[in-house]
C-alpha positions as MATLAB code, in Angstrom:
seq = 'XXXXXXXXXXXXXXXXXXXXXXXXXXXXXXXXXXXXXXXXXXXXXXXXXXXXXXXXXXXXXXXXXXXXXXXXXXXXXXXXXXXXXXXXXXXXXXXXXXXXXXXXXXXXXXXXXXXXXXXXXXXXXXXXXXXXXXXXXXXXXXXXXXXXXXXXXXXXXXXXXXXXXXXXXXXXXXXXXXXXXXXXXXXXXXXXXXXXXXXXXXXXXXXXXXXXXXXXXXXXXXXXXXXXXXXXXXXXXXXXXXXXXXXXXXXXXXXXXXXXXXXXXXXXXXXXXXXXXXXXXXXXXXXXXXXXXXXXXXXXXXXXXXXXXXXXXXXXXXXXXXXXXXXXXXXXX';
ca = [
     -16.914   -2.043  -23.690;
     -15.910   -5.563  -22.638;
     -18.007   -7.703  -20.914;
     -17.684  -11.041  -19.040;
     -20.221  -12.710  -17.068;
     -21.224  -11.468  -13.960;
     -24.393  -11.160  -11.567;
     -27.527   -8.629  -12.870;
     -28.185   -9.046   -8.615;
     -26.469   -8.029   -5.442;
     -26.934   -7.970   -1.898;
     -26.629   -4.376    0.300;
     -26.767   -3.769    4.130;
     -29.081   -1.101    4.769;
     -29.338    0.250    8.432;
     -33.101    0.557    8.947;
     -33.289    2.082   11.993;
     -31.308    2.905   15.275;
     -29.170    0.462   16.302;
     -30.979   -2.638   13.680;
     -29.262   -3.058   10.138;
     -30.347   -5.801    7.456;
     -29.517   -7.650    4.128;
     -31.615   -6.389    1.626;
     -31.483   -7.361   -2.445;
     -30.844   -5.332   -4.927;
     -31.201   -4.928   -8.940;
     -28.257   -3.704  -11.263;
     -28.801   -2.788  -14.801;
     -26.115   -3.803  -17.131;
     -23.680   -1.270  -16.991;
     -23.461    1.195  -19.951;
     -20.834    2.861  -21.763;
     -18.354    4.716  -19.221;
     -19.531    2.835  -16.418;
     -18.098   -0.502  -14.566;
     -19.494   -3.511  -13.109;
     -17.938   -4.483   -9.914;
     -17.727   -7.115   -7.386;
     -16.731   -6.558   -3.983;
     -14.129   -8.214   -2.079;
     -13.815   -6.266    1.097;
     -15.461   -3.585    2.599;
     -14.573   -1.936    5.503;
     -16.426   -0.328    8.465;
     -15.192    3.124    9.509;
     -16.175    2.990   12.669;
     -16.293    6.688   14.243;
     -18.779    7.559   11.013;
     -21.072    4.525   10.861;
     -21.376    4.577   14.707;
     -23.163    8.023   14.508;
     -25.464    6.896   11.580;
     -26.266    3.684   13.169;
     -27.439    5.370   16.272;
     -29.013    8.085   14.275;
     -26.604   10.570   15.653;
     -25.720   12.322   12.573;
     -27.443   16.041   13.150;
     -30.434   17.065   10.895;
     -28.263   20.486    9.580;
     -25.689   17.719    8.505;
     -27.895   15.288    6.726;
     -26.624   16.844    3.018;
     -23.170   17.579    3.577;
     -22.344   13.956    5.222;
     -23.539   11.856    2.716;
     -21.344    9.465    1.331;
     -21.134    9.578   -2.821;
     -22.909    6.227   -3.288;
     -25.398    6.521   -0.441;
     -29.043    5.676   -0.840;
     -31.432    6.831    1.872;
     -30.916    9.363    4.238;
     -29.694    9.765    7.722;
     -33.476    9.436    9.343;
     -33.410    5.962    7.573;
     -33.114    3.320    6.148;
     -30.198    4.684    4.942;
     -27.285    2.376    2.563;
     -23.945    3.932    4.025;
     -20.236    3.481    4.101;
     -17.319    4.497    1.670;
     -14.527    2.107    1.804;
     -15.014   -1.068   -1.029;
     -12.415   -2.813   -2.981;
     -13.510   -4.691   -5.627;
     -12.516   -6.399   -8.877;
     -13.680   -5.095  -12.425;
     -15.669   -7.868  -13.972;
     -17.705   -5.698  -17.183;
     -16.099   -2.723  -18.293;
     -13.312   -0.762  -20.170;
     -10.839   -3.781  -21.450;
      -8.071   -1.387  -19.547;
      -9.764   -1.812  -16.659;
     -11.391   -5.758  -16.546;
      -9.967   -7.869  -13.798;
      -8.362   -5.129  -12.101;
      -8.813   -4.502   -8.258;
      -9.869   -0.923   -7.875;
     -11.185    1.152   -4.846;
     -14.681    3.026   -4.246;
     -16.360    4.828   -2.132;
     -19.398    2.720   -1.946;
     -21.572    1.273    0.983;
     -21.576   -2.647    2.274;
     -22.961   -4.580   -1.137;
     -21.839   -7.774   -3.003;
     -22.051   -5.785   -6.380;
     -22.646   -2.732   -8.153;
     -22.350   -0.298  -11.570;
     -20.875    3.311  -11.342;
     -18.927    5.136  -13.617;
     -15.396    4.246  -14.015;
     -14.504    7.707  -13.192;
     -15.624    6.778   -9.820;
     -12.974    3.815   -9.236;
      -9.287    3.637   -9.009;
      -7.097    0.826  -10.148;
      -4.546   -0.595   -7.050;
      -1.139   -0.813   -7.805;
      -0.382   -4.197   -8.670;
       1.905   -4.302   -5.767;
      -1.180   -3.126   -3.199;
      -2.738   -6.068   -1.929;
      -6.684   -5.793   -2.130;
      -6.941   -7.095    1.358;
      -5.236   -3.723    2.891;
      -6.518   -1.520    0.251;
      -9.628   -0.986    2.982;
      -7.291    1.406    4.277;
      -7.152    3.686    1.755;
      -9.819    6.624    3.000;
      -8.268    6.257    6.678;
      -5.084    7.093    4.917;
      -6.472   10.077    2.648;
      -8.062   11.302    5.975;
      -4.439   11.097    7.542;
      -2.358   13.295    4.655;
      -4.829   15.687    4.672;
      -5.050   16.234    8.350;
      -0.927   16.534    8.485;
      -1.650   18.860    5.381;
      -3.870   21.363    7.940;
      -1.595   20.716   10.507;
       1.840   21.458    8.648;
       4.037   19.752   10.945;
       7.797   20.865   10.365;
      11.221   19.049   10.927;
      12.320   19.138   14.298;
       8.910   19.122   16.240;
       7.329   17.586   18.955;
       3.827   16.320   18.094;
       1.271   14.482   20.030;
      -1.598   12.720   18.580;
      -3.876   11.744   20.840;
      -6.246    8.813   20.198;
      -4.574    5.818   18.712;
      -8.194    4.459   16.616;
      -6.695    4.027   12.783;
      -6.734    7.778   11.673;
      -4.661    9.250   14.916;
      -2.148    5.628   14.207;
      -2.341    6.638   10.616;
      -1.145   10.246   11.633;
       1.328    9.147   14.122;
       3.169    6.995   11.530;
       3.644    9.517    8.561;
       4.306   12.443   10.969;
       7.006   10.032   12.454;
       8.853    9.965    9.176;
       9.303   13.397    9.258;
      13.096   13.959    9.758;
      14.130   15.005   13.304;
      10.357   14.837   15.053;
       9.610   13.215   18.278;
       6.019   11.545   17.935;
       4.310   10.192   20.465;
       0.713    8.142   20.475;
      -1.174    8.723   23.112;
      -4.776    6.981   24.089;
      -5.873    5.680   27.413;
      -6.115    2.499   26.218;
      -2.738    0.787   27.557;
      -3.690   -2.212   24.675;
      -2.687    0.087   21.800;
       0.597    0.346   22.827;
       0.932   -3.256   21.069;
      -0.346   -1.967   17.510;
       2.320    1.186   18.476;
       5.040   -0.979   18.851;
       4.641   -3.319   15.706;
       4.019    0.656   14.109;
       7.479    1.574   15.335;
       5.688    4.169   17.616;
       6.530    5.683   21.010;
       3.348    5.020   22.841;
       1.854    6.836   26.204;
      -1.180    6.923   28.259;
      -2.072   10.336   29.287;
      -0.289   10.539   32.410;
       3.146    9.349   30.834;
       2.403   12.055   27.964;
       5.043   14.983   27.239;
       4.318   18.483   27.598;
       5.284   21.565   25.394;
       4.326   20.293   22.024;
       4.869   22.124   19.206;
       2.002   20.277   17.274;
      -0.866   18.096   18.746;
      -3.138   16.436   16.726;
      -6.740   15.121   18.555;
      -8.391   11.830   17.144;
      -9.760   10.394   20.072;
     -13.795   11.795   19.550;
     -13.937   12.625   23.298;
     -14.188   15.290   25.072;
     -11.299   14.773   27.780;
      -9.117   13.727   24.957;
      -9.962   17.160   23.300;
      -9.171   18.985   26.498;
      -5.961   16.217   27.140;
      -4.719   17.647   23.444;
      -4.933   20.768   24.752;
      -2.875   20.880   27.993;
       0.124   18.902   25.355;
       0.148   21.917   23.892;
       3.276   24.586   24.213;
       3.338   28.367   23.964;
       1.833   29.191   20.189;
       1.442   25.873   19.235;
      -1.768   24.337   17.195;
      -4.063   21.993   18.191;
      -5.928   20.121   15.105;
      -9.257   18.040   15.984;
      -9.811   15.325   13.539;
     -12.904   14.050   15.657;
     -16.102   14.940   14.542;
     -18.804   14.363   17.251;
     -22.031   14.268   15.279;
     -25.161   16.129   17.550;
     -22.691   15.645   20.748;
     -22.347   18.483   22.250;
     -18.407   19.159   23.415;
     -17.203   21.150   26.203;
     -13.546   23.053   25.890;
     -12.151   24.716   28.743;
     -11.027   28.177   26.954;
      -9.731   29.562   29.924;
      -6.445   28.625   32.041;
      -3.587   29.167   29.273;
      -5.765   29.278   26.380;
      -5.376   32.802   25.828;
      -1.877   33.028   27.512;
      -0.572   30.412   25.714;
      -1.871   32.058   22.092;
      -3.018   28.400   21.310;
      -4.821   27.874   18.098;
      -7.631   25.313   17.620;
      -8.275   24.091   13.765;
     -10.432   21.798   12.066;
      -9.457   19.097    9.607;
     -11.973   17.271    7.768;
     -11.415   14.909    4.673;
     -13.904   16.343    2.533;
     -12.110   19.421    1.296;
      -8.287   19.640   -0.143;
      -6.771   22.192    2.517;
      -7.051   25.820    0.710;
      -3.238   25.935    0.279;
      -3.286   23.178   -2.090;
      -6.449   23.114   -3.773;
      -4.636   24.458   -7.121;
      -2.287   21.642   -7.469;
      -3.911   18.493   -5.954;
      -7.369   17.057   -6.755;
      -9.188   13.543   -4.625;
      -7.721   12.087   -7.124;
      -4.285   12.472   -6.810;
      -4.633   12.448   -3.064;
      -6.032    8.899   -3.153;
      -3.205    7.899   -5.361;
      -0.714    9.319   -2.454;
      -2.899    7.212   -0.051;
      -2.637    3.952   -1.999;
       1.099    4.435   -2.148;
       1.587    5.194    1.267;
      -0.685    2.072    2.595;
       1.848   -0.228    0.444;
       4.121   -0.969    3.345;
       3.491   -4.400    5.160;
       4.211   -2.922    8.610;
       0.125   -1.521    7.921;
      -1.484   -4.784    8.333;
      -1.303   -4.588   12.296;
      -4.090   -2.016   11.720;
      -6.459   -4.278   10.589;
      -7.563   -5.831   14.328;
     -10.681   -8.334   12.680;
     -12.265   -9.507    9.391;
     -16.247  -10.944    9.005;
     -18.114  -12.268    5.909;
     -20.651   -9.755    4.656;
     -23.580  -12.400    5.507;
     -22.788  -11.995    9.019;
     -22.908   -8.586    8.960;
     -26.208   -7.902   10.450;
     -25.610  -10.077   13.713;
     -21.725   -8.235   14.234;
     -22.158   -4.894   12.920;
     -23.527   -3.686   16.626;
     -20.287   -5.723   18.588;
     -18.317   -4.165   16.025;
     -19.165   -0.620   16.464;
     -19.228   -1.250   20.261;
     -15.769   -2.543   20.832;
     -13.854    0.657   21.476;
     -10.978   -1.312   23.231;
     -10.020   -3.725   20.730;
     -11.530   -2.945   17.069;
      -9.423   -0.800   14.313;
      -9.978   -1.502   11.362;
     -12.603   -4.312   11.242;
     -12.386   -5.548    7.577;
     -15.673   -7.418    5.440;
     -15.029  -10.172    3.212;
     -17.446  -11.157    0.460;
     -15.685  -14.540   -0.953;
     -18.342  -17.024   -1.781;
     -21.492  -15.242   -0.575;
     -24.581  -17.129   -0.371;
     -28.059  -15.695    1.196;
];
């Protein structure tokens, strides 16, 4: 193990309880063999997720299967959450010292895990959009569920980073006609600069082959829906926490021999769970993030110290937040 200097202290934001969230300090013993020392610089707030924990939203039956790998607490707080860090190595394997890697670890200024636990960037991957990465690995395995084929018209309705995320790849799909769709007329900006046909929901085509719903509301749920042609699927990426949803399962539903699927990031799709591992999907991610064009989803940075006083704005901004990006350069408490 190699080993440069680097701090034995760090700084986490813990959310404490609904709707308050604070800087607390924390200890970090030198890391051992087959572990790293990072520190972070950015973090990013997923802000579907960490809106439901801040508000204490997530549902008791849930609490085990939604925690995040490095979370500390639980969901009836204080609970340390979040998943999306890039960092730089500073002790560690010599293979791995300086490098940027990416973790799925909460807000904090450092921290130890094992180093099967990061993943070096490409060196052609800035760090900066590397906060992208789990909205991305979210994105290739929803198109995996939804199997999208050449030639067909797909929706995906709710233009938030995950449904723009979708949007682009399945648009790259020889021969299909993608279209965006959110009722917020902004977004068509971030669609454009995307290369994106954009609608609100009255301008949206009908008879879709393939509709994919990101929009975590119920009349986006039931919008996807009534996109949908004769035998075509409908994939909800939203999850909606202890919100209870209402779907109109009459009208065409039956007529129409629509199917309604789940996609969820925490399990490979059955279908490909004997050749691809998180591993290898997050190395597809990071690949796929490494296009400039990507940087138009990132809609606002803070500094971790400020955290605390913007994390409730943040959260609250449906109309104009995407990804909202944490810095950590020069941190002082």
């Amino acid at each position: 193990m190699t080993h440069s200097d680097s701090s034995s202290t760090a700084s986490a934001f813990w959310i404490t309880s609904p709707g308050q969230g604070f800087i607390r300090d924390a200890s970090l013993a030198p890391p051992r063999e087959g572990h790293v020392h990072i520190r972070t610089l950015y973090s990013a707030i997923s802000r579907g997720t960490e809106s439901l924990v801040y508000t204490g939203a997530v549902p008791a039956s849930e609490h085990a299967r939604m925690r995040a790998p490095f979370q500390e607490g639980d969901f009836s707080f204080p609970v340390k959450y979040g998943y999306i860090n890039v960092g730089v190595v500073e002790q560690g394997p010599a293979e791995l010292l300086n490098k940027h890697v990416f973790c799925l670890y909460p807000h904090q200024t450092h921290y130890v895990v094992p180093v099967d636990s990061v993943t070096a960037l490409p060196d052609s991957l800035p760090a900066a959009r590397a906060v992208l990465c789990a909205n991305m690995e979210t994105a290739v395995n929803a198109l995996w569920d939804a199997a999208p084929a050449v030639g067909d018209r797909i929706s995906v309705v709710g233009a938030g980073v995950v449904g723009c995320l979708v949007a682009w790849l399945a648009s790259r799909i020889p021969g299909c006609d993608v279209e965006l769709i959110d009722i917020n007329a902004s977004r068509q900006s971030v669609a454009t600069r995307l290369g994106l046909n954009f609608r609100v929901p009255a301008e949206a085509s009908d008879e879709r082959d393939l509709v994919i719903h990101a929009s975590a509301s119920e009349a986006g749920l039931q919008s996807a829906m009534a996109l949908a042609a004769k035998e075509a699927t409908i994939v909800e990426l939203s999850w909606y926490g202890d919100k209870r949803v209402s779907v109109a399962l009459g009208g065409a539903f039956h007529s129409q021999r629509l199917t309604l699927k789940s996609s969820q990031v925490g399990s490979v799709p059955a279908d490909h769970q004997a050749r691809w591992h998180y591993a290898r999907r997050l190395q597809l991610a990071m690949s796929l993030i490494n296009d400039d064009q990507l940087d138009y989803l990132i809609s606002g940075e803070s500094h971790f110290r400020d955290l605390p006083a913007e994390y409730d704005a943040i959260l609250s901004d449906s109309q104009n937040v995407l990804c909202h990006r944490i810095r950590y350069d020069d941190s002082v408490f």
